[in-house]
C-alpha positions in Angstrom: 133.9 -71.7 -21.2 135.7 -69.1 -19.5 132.5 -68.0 -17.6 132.5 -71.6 -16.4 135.8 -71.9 -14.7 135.2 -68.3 -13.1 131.8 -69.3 -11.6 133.4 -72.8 -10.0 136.5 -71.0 -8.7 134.3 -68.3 -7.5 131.2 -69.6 -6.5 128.9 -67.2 -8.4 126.8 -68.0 -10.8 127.1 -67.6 -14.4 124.1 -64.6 -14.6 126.2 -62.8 -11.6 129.0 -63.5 -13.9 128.0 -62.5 -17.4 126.5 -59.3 -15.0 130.2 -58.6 -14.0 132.0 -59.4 -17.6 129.4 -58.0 -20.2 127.0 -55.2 -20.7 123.7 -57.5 -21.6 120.6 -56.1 -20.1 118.7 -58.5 -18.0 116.3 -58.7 -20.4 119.0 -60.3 -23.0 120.5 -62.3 -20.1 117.0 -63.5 -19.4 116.8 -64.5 -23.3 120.5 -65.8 -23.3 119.9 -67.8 -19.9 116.8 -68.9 -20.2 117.1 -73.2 -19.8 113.9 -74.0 -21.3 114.8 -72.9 -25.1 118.0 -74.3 -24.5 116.8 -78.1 -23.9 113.6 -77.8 -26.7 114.4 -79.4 -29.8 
């Protein structure tokens, strides 16, 4: 949630975020991000 409000005030987007605030590879924000496993049932 917090991510959220940071990338409308901001204008980034939540990967440039996460980038900023975490210390996930890519390869786990590639997981993590990835929109098709999020939407399959």
């Amino acid at each position: 949630m917090i991510a959220n409000m940071e990338t409308y005030k901001t204008g980034k987007t939540i990967r440039e975020v996460d980038r900023e605030k975490t210390d996930l590879s890519e390869e786990e924000l590639d997981r993590l991000l990835d929109a098709r496993k999020m939407t399959e049932a």
